[in-house]
C-alpha positions, 0 to 999 in steps of 0.5 A: 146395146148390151151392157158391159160386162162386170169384170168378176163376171167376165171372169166367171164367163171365162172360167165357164168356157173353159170348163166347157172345152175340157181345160185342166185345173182352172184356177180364178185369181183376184189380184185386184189389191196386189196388181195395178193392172189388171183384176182377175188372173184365169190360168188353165192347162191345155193337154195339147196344142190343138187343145190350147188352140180350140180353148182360145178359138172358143173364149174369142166366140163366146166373148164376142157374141156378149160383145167382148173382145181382148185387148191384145193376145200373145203367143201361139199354140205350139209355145205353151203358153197363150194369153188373152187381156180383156183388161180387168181379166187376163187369161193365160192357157198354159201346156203342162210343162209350161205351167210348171216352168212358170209357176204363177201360182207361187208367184202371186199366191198372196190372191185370192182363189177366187174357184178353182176346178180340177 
């Protein structure tokens, strides 16, 4: 039985994949002293819905294979925005424009960059 996996190395997991598949400027954010619920933001763009889709079909595999599985995952590929809560992790896959829309960045831009891949 493996044992779990600490939730900055969760993180880094996650930002891993993502980088492997190609996501666009990956942003690692500890909001562990500013969010009671949760530790790590992950937010990443995806160039297109197919993109968006094979990064979430990609975490789920790795993830799994270490045991890990979310709590929940919300949106589909076409709405530009897909999360996936693995509790002290939460990853969000944003489209370009949604990204911009939202901007969560500025929202929580008191965390910490924790990496940040462009």
């Amino acid at each position: 039985m493996r044992l779990p996996l600490k939730p900055q190395e969760l993180a880094r997991t996650i930002v891993h994949v993502l980088d492997d598949k190609l996501a666009e400027d990956i942003l690692l954010l500890d909001v562990s002293t500013l969010s009671p619920l949760t530790d790590y933001f992950v937010i990443a763009t995806a160039t297109s819905e197919r993109q968006s889709q094979a990064l979430v079909d990609a975490l789920l595999e790795a993830l799994r294979a270490q045991e890990v599985r979310p709590l929940f995952i919300e949106g589909e590929r076409d709405s530009g925005w897909q999360l996936l809560d693995y509790g002290d992790v939460i990853v969000h896959i944003f489209s370009p424009e949604k990204r911009a829309y939202y901007r969560l960045e500025e929202l929580w831009k008191r965390a910490q960059v924790v990496v940040r891949v462009q």
